[in-house]
C-alpha positions as CSV (number, residue, x, y, z in Angstrom):
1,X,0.0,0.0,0.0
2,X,1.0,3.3,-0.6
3,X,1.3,5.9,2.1
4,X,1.1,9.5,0.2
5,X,-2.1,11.2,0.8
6,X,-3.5,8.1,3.1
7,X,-4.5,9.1,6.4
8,X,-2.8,7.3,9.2
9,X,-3.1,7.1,13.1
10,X,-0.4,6.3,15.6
11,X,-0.9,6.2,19.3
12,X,1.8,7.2,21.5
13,X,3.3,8.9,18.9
14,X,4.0,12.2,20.7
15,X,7.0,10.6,21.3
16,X,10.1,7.8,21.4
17,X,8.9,5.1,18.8
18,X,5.7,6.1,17.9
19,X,7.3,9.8,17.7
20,X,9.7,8.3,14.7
21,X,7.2,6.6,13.3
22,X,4.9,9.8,13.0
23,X,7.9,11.7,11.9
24,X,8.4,9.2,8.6
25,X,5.2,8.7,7.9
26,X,4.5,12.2,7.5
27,X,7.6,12.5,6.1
28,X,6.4,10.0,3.6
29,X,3.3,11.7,2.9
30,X,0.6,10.1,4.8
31,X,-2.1,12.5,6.5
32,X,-1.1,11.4,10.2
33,X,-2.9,12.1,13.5
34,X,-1.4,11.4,16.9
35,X,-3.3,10.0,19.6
36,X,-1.5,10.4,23.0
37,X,-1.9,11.1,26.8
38,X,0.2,13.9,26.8
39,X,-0.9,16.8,25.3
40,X,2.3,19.2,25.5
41,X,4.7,16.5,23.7
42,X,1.3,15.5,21.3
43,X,0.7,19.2,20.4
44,X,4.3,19.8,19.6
45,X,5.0,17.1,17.7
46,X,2.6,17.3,15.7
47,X,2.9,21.0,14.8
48,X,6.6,20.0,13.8
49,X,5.9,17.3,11.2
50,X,2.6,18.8,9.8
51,X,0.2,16.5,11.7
52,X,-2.9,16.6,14.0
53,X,-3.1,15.8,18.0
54,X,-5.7,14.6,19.6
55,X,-5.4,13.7,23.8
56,X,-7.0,9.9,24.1
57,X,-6.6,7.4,26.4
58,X,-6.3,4.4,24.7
59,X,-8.3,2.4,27.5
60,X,-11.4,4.5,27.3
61,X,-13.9,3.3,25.0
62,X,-15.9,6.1,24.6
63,X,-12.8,8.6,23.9
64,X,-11.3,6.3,21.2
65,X,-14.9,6.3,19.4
66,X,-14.4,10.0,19.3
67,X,-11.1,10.2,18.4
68,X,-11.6,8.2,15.1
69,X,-14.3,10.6,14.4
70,X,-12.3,13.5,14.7
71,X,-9.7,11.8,12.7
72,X,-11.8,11.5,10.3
73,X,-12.7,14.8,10.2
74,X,-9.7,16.5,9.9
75,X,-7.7,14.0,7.2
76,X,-10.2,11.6,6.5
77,X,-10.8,7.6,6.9
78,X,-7.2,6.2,8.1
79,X,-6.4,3.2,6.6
80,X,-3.0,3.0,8.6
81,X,-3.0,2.5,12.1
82,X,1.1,2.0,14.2
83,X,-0.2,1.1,18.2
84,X,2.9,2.6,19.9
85,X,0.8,3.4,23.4
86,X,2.4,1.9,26.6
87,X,3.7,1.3,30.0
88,X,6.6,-1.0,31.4
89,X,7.5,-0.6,35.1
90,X,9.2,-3.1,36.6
91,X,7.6,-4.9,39.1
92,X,8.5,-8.7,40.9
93,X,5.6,-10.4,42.0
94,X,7.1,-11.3,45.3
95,X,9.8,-8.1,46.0
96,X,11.9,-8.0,48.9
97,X,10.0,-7.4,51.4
98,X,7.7,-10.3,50.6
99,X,4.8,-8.4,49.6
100,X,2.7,-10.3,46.7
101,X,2.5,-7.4,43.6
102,X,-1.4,-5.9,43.8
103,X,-3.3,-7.2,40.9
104,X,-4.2,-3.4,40.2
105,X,-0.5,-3.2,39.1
106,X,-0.4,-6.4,37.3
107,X,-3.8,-4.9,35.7
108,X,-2.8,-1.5,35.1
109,X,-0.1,-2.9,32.2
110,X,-2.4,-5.4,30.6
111,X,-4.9,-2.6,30.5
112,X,-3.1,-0.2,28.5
113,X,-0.5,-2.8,26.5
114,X,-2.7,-4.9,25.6
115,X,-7.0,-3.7,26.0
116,X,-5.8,-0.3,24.8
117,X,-4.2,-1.7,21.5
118,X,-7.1,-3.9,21.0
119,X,-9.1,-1.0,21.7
120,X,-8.1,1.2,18.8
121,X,-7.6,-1.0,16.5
122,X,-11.0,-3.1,16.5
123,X,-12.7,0.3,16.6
124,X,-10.3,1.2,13.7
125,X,-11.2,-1.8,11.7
126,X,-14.9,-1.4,12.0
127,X,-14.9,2.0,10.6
128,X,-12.2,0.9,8.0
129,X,-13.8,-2.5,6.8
130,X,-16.8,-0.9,4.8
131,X,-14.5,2.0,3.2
132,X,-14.7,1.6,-0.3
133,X,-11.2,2.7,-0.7
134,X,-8.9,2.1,-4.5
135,X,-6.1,-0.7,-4.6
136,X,-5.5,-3.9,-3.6
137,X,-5.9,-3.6,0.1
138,X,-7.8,-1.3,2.2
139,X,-5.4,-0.5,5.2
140,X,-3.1,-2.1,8.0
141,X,-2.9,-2.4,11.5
142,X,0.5,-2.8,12.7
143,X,1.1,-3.5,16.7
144,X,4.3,-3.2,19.0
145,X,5.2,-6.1,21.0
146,X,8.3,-6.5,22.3
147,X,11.6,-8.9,22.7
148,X,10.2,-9.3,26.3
149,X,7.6,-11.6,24.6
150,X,9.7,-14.1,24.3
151,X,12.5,-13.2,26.7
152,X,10.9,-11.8,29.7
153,X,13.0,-10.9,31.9
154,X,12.7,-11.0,36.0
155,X,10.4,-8.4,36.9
156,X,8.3,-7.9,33.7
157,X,5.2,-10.4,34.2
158,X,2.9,-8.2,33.9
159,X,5.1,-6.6,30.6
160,X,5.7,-9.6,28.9
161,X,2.4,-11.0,29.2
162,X,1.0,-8.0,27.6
163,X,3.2,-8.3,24.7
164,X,2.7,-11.5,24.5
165,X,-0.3,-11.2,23.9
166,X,0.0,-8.9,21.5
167,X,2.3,-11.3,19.4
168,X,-0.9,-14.5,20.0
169,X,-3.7,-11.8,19.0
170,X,-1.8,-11.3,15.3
171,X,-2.2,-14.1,13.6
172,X,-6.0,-14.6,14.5
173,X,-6.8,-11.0,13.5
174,X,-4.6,-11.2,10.4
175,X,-6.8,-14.1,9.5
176,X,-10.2,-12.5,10.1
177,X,-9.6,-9.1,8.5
178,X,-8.5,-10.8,5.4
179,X,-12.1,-10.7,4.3
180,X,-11.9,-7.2,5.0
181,X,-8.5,-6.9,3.3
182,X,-7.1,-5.1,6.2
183,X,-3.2,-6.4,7.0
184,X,-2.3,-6.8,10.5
185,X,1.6,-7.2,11.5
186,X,3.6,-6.6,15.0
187,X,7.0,-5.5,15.4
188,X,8.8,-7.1,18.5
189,X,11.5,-4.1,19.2
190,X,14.6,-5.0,21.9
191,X,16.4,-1.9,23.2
192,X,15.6,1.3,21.5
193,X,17.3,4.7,22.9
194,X,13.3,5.7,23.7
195,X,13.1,8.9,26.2
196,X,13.3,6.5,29.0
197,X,16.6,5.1,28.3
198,X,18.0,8.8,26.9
199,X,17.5,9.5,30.2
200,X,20.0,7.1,31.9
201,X,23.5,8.8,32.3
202,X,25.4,7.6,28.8
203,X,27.6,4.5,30.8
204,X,24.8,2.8,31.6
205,X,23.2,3.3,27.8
206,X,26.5,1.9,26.5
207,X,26.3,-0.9,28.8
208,X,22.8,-2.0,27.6
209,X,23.9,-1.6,23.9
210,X,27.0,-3.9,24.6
211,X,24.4,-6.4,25.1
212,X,23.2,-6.3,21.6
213,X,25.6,-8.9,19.7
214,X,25.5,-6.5,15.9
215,X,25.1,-3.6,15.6
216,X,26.4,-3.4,19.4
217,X,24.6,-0.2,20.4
218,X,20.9,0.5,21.2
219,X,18.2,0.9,18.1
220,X,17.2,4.2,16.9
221,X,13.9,5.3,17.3
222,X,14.1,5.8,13.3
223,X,15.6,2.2,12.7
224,X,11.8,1.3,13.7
225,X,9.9,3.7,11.9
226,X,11.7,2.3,9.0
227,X,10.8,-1.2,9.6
228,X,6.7,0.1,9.8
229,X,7.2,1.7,6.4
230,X,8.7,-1.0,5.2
231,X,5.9,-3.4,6.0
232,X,3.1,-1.1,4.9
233,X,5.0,-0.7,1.2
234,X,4.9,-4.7,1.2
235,X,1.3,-6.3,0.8
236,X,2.8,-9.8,1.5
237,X,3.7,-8.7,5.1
238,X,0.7,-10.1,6.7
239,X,-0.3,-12.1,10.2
240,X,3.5,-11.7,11.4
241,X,5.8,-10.7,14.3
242,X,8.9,-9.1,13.3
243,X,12.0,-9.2,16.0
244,X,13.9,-6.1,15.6
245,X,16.7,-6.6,18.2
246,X,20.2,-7.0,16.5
247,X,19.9,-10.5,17.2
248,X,19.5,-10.2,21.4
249,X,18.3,-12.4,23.7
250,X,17.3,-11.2,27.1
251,X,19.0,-12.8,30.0
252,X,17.1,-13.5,33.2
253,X,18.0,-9.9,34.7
């Protein structure tokens, strides 16, 4: 699918990931609108790449129903969607004082990881399937997942079972929307230099991309906004999880 002129949504995008991937895709020229929590970053960003912000919380049913409709407003019906909205504190479920993690914590992840993506993007899909839209496809839905998926680390239950989940949910969905000819796909990032990790002093940054056997540094926030262009430009990219980790696999802590 083409991106010029489409009209494309990405949640979190005010900002690390889903920032870059705004960025290119507007770059690219596709009609984007951000969906974030934080309106300052949101606002800004989008001003800066020639977009639209809208404040949502992923979670809420209601504000998602009107965001899409203010998307569609403003740049019409999207036909791309990049879920980059989410949380990952570390958390044991025993720590050190013996204390058993509350399951409000343990819920507060899965809630926004994983309800929030499924949020938008059925809601997405069912103003999407009907669009009588030119080509060969009508839109995508790509999701971020993460290497924690498959390598969760001590600490990230709750985190790796919402990515998890996010890798199970593709295939299904890929299979249904077919009918619909909507493509869904998930990127499993490892260590990306996000805002979170920019933050740690530049030692410690180095450390964690020493980890990464090639290249031996952490991902660029761009590196991934490449691989989400490069999936919607292939129509055969379909029902998939992409690692995009410079070949790491997490070690226990």
């Amino acid at each position: 699918m083409q991106i010029n002129g489409v009209a494309a949504i990405v949640t979190g995008g005010a900002s690390g990931l889903g920032g870059a991937v705004a960025a290119r895709l507007s770059g690219a020229g596709a009609k984007v609108v951000i969906f974030d929590q934080n309106a300052d970053l949101g606002a800004s960003h989008a001003a800066a790449i020639g977009g639209h912000f809208i404040r949502v919380d992923v979670t809420d049913e209601r504000a998602v129903e009107d965001a899409l409709a203010k998307a569609e407003a403003l740049c019409g019906t999207a036909r791309i969607l990049v879920n980059c909205a989410g949380v990952g504190a570390p958390a044991k479920v025993i720590n050190r004082d013996g204390d058993v993690l509350p399951l409000k914590d343990f819920g507060h992840i899965i809630n926004i990881n994983l309800l929030g993506s499924f949020n938008v993007l059925s809601k997405f899909a069912g103003r999407l399937h009907a669009a009588d839209v030119p080509g060969e496809e009508r839109g995508i839905i790509i999701n971020t997942a993460s290497v924690a998926a498959f390598d969760g680390q001590i600490g990230q239950p709750a985190y790796a079972a919402s990515k998890a989940a996010i890798v199970g949910m593709t295939l299904p969905l890929a299979r249904e929307f077919a009918r619909h000819k909507i493509r869904v796909m998930t990127i499993a990032p490892g260590i990306f230099l996000t805002p979170l990790l920019a933050s740690l002093p530049e030692e410690a940054q180095a450390s964690l991309g020493a980890q990464v056997p090639f290249p031996s540094r952490l991902g660029k926030p761009d590196e991934f906004a490449q691989m989400v262009e490069a999936i919607i430009l292939n129509p055969m990219a379909n029902g998939e999880t992409i690692r995009l980790d410079g070949a790491i696999r997490m070690a226990a802590k």
